[in-house]
Structures are given as structure tokens and as C-alpha cells.
N, C-alpha and C positions, 0 to 999 in steps of 0.2 A: 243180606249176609253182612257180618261186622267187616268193618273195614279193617281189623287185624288178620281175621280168617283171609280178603279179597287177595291182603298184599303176602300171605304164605300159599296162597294158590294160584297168583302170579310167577312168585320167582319160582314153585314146584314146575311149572311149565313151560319155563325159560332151559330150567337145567336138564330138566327129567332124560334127554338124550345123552347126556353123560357118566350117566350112572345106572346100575337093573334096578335099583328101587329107590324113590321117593318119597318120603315121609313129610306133611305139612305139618308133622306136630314133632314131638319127642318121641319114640313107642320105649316101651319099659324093656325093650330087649329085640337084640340083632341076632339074625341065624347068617349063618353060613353064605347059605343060596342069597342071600341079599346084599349081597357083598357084589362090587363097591356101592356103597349104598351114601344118602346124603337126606339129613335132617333140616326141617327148616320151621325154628320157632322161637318166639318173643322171652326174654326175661323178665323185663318188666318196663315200666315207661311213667311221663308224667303227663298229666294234661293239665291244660291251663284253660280255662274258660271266660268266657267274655261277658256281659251285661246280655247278647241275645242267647245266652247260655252252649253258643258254637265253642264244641272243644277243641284245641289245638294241640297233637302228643306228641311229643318224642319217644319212640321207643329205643328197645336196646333190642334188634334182631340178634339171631346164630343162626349161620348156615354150617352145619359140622360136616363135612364130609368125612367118609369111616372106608380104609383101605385094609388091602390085604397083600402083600408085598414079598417077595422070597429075598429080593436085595434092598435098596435103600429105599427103604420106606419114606423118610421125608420127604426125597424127590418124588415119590407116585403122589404124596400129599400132598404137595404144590404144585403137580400139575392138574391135579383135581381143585384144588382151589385157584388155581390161576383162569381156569375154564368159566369157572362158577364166576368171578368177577367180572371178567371180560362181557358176559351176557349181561348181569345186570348193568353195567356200562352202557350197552348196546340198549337197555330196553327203554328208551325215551322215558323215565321216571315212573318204570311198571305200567305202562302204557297212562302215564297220568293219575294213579292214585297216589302216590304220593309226590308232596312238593322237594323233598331230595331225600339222598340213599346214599351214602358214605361208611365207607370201612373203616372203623377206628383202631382196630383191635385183634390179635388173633392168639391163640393158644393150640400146642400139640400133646398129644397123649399118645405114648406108646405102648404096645404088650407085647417084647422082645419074645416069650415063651408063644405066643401065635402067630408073628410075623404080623401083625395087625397094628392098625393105628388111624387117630380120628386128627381132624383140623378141623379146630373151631374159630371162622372167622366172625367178627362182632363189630359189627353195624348199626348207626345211628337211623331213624328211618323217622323223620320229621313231615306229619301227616295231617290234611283235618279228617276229626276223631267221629264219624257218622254212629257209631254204637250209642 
């Protein structure tokens, strides 16, 4: 399994209790019934490699978590990302695949006409690259 696949199917099983659906990728579309629902995938990264040709990547994860809220929607979205953190905190560096996992970054989207709204937090994830 690629070591990008290992560490979205790590943090998918870290969080999956906090949310009815888990996505280790993007999917091209949210329903209803999947709400609150929480995506977990890579944008992109860089590797650097060595003389024994061992990669070393940084990537750029997103964990979005995607809410559905009648009143303050920010606050259901930070306490859904405040969940999501606290775990990978907790998880001894995804149980050792990678060498650290740090939050850099976060973005909110709203859609005041559904009451709905996603948190995307963005995470460096500094790994060796076994792909």
C-alpha cells in the first residue's frame, strides 16, 4: 500500500467515531445522509531523494470536515475540527508512519441558503516516501 494511501487510512480510523461518514479521498459529491461527514486527502508534496534513491516528502494533507448546523455553524465546525486534532495529537505520529504531522493552516466555507459548512484544516505531513 503507498505510504500516502497508509497515512489517509490511519487518520480515517483515528476520527471515523466522530463523524457518519469517512472519506480517505475527496468524493466528487456529498448527500445529505452523510452529513457530518469528514474528508481526508493530500494536495500535493515534494520529495527529495537521496544517492540510495530513499524518498523523503513533505506533503500538504486536508482534513475538511463538512457540517450541517440550524445555528452557529462555525462553532459545530470547530468542534468538529477541534476533535479531528486532538486525535491526531494523540496518535504517536499515526502509529509511526510518519516522522511528524503538524497543522499549518485552515480555511472555512460556508452555504448560508443550507445551513451547511466545511473546515478545511492543512497539515504538513513529513514522511519517508515507500511509493
Amino acid at each position: 500500500m503507498a505510504t500516502r494511501q497508509q497515512i489517509r487510512t490511519a487518520i480515517k480510523a483515528l476520527v471515523e467515531t466522530e463523524f457518519t461518514t469517512v472519506f480517505d479521498y475527496r468524493p466528487s459529491q456529498i448527500f445529505d445522509e452523510d452529513l457530518p461527514c469528514c474528508s481526508i486527502f493530500f494536495e500535493d508534496g515534494e520529495t527529495e531523494r537521496d544517492f540510495d534513491e530513499e524518498g523523503i516528502t513533505d506533503g500538504r494533507l486536508v482534513i475538511e470536515s463538512m457540517v450541517r448546523a440550524s445555528g452557529n455553524i462555525d462553532a459545530a465546525l470547530d468542534e468538529k475540527g477541534a476533535l479531528v486534532e486532538a486525535q491526531i495529537k494523540q496518535s504517536n505520529l499515526l502509529s509511526n508512519i510518519v516522522e511528524y504531522i503538524s497543522r499549518t493552516g485552515f480555511a472555512y466555507a460556508r452555504d448560508p441558503e443550507s445551513n451547511s459548512g466545511a473546515l478545511s484544516q492543512i497539515f504538513t505531513v513529513h514522511y519517508l516516501d515507500e511509493d
